[in-house]
N, C-alpha and C positions, 0 to 999 in steps of 0.2 A: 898553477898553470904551467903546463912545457913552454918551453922556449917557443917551439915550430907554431904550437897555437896563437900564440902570445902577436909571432909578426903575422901570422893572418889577420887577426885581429888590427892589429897597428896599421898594417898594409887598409884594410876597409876604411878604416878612422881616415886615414891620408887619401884617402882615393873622396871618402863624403867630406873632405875637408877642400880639396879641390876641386869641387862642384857646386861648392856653396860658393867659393872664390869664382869661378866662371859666372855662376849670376850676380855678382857683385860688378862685373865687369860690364857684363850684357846690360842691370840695369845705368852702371856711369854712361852710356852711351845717348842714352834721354834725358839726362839732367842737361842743365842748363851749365853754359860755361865755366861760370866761378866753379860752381857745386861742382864740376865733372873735373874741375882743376886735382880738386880737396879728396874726389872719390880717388882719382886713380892715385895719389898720395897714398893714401891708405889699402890699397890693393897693391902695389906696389910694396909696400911693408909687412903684408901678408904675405906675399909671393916670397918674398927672404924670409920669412920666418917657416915658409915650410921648407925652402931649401933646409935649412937649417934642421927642422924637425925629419927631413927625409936620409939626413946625414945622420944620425940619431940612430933610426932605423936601422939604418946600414952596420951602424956598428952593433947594433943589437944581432943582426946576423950574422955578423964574422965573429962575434965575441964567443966563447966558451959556453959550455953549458953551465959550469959555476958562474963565471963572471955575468951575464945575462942580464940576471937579478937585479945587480948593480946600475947597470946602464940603462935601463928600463925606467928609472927616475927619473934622468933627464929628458927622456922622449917624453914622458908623459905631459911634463911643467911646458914643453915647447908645444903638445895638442893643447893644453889648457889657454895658454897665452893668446894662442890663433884663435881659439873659439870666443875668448872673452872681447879680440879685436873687431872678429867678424860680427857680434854683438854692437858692439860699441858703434860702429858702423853702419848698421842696420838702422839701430835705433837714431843714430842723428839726419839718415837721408831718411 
């Protein structure tokens, strides 16, 4: 895959990964106190791990055409981690 498709790509994943986060939000706002403590805990931990994975990104676009390949590891492990959190989270509210 080129490089330019590649952050298309990563860009969509970060963009459905920030909307999954937005209803994670929308629904802490109906929970009940305790629970809505614990939701935004973990939304909140989300939220820096996409900082994170959006820095990632970034250097996937200023990096080289060789170097690319390389950096594209880390971005992935940081979509993987978010998705398995937003899971995680789903499943206990």
């Amino acid at each position: 895959m080129k490089k330019n498709a590649y952050v298309e790509k990563a860009q969509a994943q970060l963009d459905e990964l920030s909307g999954k986060i937005k209803v994670l939000k929308a629904k802490a706002q109906g929970t009940q106190a305790s629970a809505k403590i614990e939701y935004e805990k973990r939304i909140e931990e989300l939220n820096t791990l996409k900082e994170t994975t959006m820095k990632k990104l970034e250097e996937i676009k200023n990096s080289t055409d060789d170097a690319w390949e390389k950096t594209k590891t880390g971005f992935e492990k940081s979509v993987k981690s978010i998705e398995e959190k937003i899971k995680s989270t789903i499943s206990k509210f």
